[in-house]
C-alpha positions in Angstrom: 23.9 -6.2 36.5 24.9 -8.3 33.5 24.5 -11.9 33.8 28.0 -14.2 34.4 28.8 -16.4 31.5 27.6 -19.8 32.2 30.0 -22.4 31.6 28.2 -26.1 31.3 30.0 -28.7 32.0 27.8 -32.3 31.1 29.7 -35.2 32.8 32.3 -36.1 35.9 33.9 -38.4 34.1 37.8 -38.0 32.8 36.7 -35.1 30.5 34.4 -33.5 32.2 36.0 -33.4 35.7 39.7 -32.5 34.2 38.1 -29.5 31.9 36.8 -28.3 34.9 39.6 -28.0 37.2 41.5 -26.7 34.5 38.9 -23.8 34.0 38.5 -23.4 37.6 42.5 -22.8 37.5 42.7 -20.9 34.6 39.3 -18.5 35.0 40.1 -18.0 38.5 40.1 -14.0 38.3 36.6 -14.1 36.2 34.9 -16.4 39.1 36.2 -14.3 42.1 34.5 -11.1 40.4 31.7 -13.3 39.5 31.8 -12.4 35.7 31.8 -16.5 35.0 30.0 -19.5 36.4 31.0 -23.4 36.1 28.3 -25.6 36.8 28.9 -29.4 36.1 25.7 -31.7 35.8 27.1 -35.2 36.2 25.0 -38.3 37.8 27.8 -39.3 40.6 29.5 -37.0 42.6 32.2 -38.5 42.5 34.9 -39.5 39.2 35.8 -42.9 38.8 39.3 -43.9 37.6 38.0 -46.9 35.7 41.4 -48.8 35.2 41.9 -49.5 38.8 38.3 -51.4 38.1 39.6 -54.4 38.1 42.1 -53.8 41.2 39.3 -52.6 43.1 37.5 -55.8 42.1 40.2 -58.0 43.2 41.0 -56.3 47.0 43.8 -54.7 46.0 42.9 -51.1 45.8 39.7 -50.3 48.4 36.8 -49.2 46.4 37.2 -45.2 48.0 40.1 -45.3 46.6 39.4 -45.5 42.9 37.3 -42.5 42.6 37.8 -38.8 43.3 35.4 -36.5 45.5 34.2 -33.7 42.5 33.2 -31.1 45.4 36.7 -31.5 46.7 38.4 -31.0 43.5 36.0 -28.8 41.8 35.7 -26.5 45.2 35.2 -23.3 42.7 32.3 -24.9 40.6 28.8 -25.6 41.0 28.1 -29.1 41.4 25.0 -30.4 40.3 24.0 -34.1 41.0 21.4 -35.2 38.4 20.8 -35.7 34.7 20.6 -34.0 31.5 17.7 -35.4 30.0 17.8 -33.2 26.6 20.1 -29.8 24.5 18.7 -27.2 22.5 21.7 -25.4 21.6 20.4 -23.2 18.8 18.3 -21.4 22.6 21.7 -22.7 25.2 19.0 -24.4 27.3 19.5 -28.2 28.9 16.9 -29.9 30.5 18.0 -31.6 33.4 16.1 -33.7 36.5 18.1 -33.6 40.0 17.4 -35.4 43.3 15.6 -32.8 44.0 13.3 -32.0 41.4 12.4 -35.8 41.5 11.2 -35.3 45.2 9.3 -32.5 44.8 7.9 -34.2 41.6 8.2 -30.8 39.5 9.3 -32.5 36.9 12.4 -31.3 35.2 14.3 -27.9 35.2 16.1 -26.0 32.6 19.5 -24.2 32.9 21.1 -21.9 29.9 24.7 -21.7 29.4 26.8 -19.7 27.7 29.5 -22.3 26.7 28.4 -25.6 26.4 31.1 -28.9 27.1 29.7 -32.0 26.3 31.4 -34.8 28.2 28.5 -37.3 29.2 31.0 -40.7 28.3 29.9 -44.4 27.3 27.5 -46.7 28.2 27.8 -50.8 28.3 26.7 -51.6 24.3 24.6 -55.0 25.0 23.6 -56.9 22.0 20.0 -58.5 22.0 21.0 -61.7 23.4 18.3 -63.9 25.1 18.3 -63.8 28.9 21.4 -61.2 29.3 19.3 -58.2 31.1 18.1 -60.9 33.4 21.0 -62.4 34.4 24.1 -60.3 32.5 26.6 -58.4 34.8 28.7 -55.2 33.7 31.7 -53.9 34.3 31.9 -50.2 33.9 31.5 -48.7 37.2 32.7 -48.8 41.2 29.3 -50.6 42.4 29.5 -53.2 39.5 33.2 -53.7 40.2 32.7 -54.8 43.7 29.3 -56.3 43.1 31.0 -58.9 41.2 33.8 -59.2 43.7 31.0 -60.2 46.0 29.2 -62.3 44.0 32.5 -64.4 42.7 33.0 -64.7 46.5 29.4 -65.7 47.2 29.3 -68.5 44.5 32.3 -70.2 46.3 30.0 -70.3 49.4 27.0 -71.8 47.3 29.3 -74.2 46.0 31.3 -75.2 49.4 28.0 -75.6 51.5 25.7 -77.3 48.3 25.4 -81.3 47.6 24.1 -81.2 44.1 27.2 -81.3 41.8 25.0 -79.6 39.0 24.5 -76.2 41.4 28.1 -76.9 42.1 29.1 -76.7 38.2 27.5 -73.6 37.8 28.8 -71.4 40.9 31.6 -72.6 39.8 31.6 -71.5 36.0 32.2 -67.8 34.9 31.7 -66.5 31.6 33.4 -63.3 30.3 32.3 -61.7 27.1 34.4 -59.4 25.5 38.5 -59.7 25.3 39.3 -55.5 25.5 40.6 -54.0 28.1 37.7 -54.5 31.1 37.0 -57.9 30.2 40.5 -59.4 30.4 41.5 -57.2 33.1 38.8 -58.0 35.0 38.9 -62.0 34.7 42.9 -62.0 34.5 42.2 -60.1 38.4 39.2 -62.1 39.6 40.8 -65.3 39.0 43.9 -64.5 40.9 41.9 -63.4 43.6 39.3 -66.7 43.6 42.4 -69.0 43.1 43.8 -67.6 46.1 40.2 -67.6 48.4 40.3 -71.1 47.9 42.2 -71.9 49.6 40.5 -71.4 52.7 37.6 -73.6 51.7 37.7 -77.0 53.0 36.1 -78.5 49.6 37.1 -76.0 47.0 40.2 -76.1 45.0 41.5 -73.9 42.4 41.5 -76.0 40.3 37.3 -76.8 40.0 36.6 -73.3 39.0 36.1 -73.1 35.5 36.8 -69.2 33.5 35.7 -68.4 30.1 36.7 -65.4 27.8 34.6 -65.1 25.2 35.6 -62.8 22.2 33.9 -62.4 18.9 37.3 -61.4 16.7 40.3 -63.6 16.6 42.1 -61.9 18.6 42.5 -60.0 22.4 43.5 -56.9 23.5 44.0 -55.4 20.3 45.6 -52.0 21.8 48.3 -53.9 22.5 49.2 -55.3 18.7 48.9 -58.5 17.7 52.4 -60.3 19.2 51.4 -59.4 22.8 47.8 -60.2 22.5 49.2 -64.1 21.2 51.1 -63.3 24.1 48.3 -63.3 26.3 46.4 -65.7 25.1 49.3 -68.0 26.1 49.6 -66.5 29.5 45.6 -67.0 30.5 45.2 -70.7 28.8 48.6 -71.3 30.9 46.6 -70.5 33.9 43.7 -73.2 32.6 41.6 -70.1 31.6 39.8 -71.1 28.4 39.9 -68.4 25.9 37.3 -68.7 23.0 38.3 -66.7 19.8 36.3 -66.0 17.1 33.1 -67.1 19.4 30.0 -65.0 20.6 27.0 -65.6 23.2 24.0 -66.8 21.8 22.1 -66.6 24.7 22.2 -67.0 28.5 18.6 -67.7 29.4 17.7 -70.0 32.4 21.7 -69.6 33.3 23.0 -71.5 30.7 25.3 -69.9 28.3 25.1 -70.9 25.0 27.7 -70.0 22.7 28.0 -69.7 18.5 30.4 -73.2 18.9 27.4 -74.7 19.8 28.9 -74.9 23.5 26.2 -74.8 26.1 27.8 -74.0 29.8 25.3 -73.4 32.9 26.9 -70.7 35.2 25.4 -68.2 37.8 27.9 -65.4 36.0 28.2 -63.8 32.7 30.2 -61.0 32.3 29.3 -58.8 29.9 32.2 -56.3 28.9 32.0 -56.1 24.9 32.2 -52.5 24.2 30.6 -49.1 24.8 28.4 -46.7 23.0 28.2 -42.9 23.7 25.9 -42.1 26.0 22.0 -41.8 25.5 21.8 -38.0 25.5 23.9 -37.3 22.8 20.6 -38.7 20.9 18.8 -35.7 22.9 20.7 -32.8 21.3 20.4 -31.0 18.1 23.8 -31.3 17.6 25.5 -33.4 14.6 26.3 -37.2 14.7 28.6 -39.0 13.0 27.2 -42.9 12.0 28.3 -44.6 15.2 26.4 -41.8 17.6 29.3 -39.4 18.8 29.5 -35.8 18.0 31.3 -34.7 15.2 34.3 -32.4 16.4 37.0 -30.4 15.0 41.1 -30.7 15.9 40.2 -28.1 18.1 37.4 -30.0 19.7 34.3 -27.7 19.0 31.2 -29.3 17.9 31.4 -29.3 13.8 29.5 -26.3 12.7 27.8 -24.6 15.7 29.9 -22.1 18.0 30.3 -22.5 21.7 29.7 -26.1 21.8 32.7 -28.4 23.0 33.0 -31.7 22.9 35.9 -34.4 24.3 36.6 -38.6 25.4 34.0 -41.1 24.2 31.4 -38.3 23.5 33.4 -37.0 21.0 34.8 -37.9 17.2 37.9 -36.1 17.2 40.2 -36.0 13.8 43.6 -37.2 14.9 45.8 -34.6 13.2 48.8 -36.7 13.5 47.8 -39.9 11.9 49.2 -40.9 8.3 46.1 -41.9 7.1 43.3 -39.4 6.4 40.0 -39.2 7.8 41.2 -41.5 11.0 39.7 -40.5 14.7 41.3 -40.3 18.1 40.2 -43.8 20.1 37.8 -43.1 22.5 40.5 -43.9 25.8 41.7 -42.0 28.7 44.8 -42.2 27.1 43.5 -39.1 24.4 40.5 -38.0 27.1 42.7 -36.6 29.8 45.6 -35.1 27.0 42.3 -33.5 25.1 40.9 -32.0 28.2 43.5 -29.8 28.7 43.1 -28.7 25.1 39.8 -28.1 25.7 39.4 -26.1 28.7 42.3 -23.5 26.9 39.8 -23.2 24.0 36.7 -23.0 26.0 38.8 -19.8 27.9 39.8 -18.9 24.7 36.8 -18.5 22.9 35.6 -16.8 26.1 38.3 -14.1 25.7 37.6 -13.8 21.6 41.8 -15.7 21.2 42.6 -17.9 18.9 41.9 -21.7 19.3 44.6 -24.4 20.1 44.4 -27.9 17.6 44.4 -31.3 19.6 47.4 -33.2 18.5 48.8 -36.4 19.9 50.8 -39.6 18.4 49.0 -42.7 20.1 52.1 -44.0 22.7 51.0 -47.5 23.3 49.1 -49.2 25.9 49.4 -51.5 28.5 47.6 -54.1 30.4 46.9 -56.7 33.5 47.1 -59.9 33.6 46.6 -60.4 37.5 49.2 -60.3 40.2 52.8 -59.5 38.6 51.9 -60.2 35.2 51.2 -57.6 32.3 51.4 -56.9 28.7 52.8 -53.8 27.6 53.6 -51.8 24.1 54.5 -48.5 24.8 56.8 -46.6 22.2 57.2 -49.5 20.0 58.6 -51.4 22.7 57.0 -54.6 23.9 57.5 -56.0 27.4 55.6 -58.8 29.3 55.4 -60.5 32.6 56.8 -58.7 35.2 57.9 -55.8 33.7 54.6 -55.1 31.6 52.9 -54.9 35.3 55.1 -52.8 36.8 54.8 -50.7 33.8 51.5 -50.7 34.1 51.5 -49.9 38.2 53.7 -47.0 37.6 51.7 -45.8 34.3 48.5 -44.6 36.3 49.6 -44.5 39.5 51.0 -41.2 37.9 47.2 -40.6 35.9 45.2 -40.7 39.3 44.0 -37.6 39.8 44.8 -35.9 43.1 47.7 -36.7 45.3 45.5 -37.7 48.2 44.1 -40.7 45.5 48.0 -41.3 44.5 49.7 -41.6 48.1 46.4 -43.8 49.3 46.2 -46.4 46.4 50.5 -46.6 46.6 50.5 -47.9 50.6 47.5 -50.3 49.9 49.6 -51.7 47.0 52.4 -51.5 49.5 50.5 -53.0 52.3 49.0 -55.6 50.3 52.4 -57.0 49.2 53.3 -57.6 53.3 49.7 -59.0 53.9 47.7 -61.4 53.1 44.5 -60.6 50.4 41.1 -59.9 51.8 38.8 -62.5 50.7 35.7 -61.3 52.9 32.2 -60.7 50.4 29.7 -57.7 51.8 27.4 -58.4 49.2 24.8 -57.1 52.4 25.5 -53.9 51.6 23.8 -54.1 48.5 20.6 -54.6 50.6 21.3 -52.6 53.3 18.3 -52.7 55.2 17.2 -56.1 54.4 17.8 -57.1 57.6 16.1 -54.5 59.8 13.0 -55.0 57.7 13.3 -58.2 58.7 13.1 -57.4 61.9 10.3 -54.9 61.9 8.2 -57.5 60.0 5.4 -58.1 62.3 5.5 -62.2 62.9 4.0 -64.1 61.3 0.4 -65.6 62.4 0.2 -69.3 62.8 -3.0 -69.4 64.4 -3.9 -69.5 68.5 -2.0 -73.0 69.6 -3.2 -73.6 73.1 -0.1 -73.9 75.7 0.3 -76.8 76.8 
């Protein structure tokens, strides 16, 4: 019996869950007879639709909601929860460490493919500032997203229930670095949803809680050009957020942020949410690189000069075949990740079959963004539209890019719900320590010596 080709699928992410299903759908025939094998390595089992971040973050959207079940989707591919640690394409073999392998403490496994897709996505890109792994928060995935929706909530407690005004100042005090996408997304949400919560606290008012965008270039939200980002600007410093352009964090150590103006502001929260690299095991390959650590790709999204590697999203440096100017890249956005995919998983069958390849191709539409509760910036098709409009826009853009119809119908009647309701303003920042309490409890007591009744 000859062995099924091995399709490798690094990641769960846009990319790597979207080639998949398309492969599953495409390759159908080959899996039933067994002549091919999809196996996708990816850390989460689950995908996570990162712009309803900030939603989820807010109480609009419940966390469940913003990601997609892989073994539900991908129900014709193996699904393997763990990491790969390093490539050698020039033998196909990844080396990868599971759950598993990490209890039995065999150390890590290898796997060889036949067609490799690399699709591992970004990491947070941190900058050595003083004090930021100590007491820096990101913004990249579910379990940040509503760890800082708890800990927002949980400083209002600290400051409602303390009577030193400078523990006050600092609960009250959160810093955002970084004015793309997550970062003003996330504080334009956050600060609806704390403006609102206060009002249910007896000695909190919207008004004492201080927000602070921090952005190093002299502008925000570049993506949507330079007239809506003014726009924005506007829109948050309306809403007594203070926006600091052309400013960057010197260091946040003892919970004090320092910044480059020389402006030193304690808080309990620092955002951190300037930019991504690609992730760590593209490092780990023997692959080529371009300067800035992605893989260097053709139009038709194969690995520049080795064959059956594939590569797509923030992992990839795709040539964008329908720009004017030569030499320019695809940006690294779901916008391009979820079009290339599709490209990709034709070529990956293609190549598979010996057919011709298909070039990626796609003019850049526009973008759009949140800026809380019915306001938005939008410019999509040289069209520019704010307030209202821009959020609907923006509602109705990826409502329609949620994967699944299950995710689709769930997240539209908790946006539907939500507008009859009131917002939840209730923090389970327990569940980050889940069994703190039973340990607790099944701490034996503590010995203060034999009193003698009295």
């Amino acid at each position: 019996m000859t062995e099924p080709a091995r399709i490798l699928v690094v990641g769960g992410g846009y990319v790597g869950m979207y080639t998949a299903l398309r492969l599953q759908r495409r390759l159908s025939t080959e899996l039933r007879s067994g002549a091919v094998e999809i196996v996708v390595v990816t850390p989460e089992p689950y995908m996570t639709y990162q712009p309803f971040l900030p939603e989820a973050a807010a109480g609009s959207i419940s966390p469940r909601h913003v990601v997609v079940p892989l073994r539900r989707v991908l129900d014709r591919c193996r699904v393997v929860i763990g990491e790969v640690r390093s490539i050698e394409h020039a033998r196909r073999t990844a080396t990868l460490s599971t759950l598993a392998t990490e209890e039995e403490g065999t150390g890590d496994t290898e796997l060889t493919y036949t067609e490799l897709v690399l699709a591992p996505g970004s990491v947070s890109r941190t900058l050595p500032v003083p004090g930021l792994a100590d007491h820096g928060i990101g913004f990249k995935t579910v379990e940040e997203a509503i760890g800082l929706r708890n800990h927002v909530i949980e400083q209002m407690d600290i400051a409602s229930s303390t009577r030193d005004p400078a523990v006050r100042a600092a609960a009250l005090t959160f810093v955002f670095v970084g004015g793309g996408y997550a970062g003003v997304e996330a504080l334009a949400e956050l600060e609806d949803m704390a403006r609102y919560t206060a009002r249910y606290y007896h000695n909190v008012r919207a008004e004492d809680l201080k927000w602070v965008l921090v952005e190093a270039s002299d502008r925000i939200l570049p993506e949507v050009g330079e007239e809506m980002g003014r726009y924005a600007v506007r829109e948050l410093r309306g809403r007594n957020i203070d926006v600091r352009l052309e400013t960057r964090l010197e260091s946040c150590e003892d919970r004090v942020a320092v910044l480059s103006d020389g402006t030193r502001l304690p808080t309990r929260t620092v955002v951190w949410t300037a930019g991504v690299k690609p992730a760590p095991v593209l490092a780990a390959t023997d692959l080529p690189r371009n300067e800035r650590g992605r893989l260097r790709c053709t139009a038709h999204l194969a690995v520049e000069g080795v064959d059956h590697a594939w590569a797509a999203g923030d992992a990839a440096a795709v040539p964008d075949v329908t720009a004017k100017e030569p030499g320019k890249e695809c940006a690294p956005n779901a916008q391009h990740a979820v079009r290339q995919s599709k490209v990709l998983a034709e070529n990956v069958a293609a190549s598979l079959a010996g057919r011709p390849l298909t070039e990626y191709a796609h003019a850049y539409v526009g973008s759009v963004a949140s800026l809380g509760l019915h306001k938005g910036v939008a410019h999509v098709y040289g069209r520019k539209l704010k307030g209202y409009p821009a959020w609907f826009m923006h509602r109705a853009y990826h409502l329609s890019r949620v994967p699944t119809f299950n995710r689709k119908a769930r997240v539209l009647a908790e946006w539907t719900l939500s507008g009859l309701f009131k917002r939840e303003i209730v923090s389970l920042g327990s569940l980050e320590h889940p069994r703190a309490e039973f340990e607790l409890a099944a701490a034996p007591p503590p010995d203060h010596g034999d009193k003698p009744s009295p």
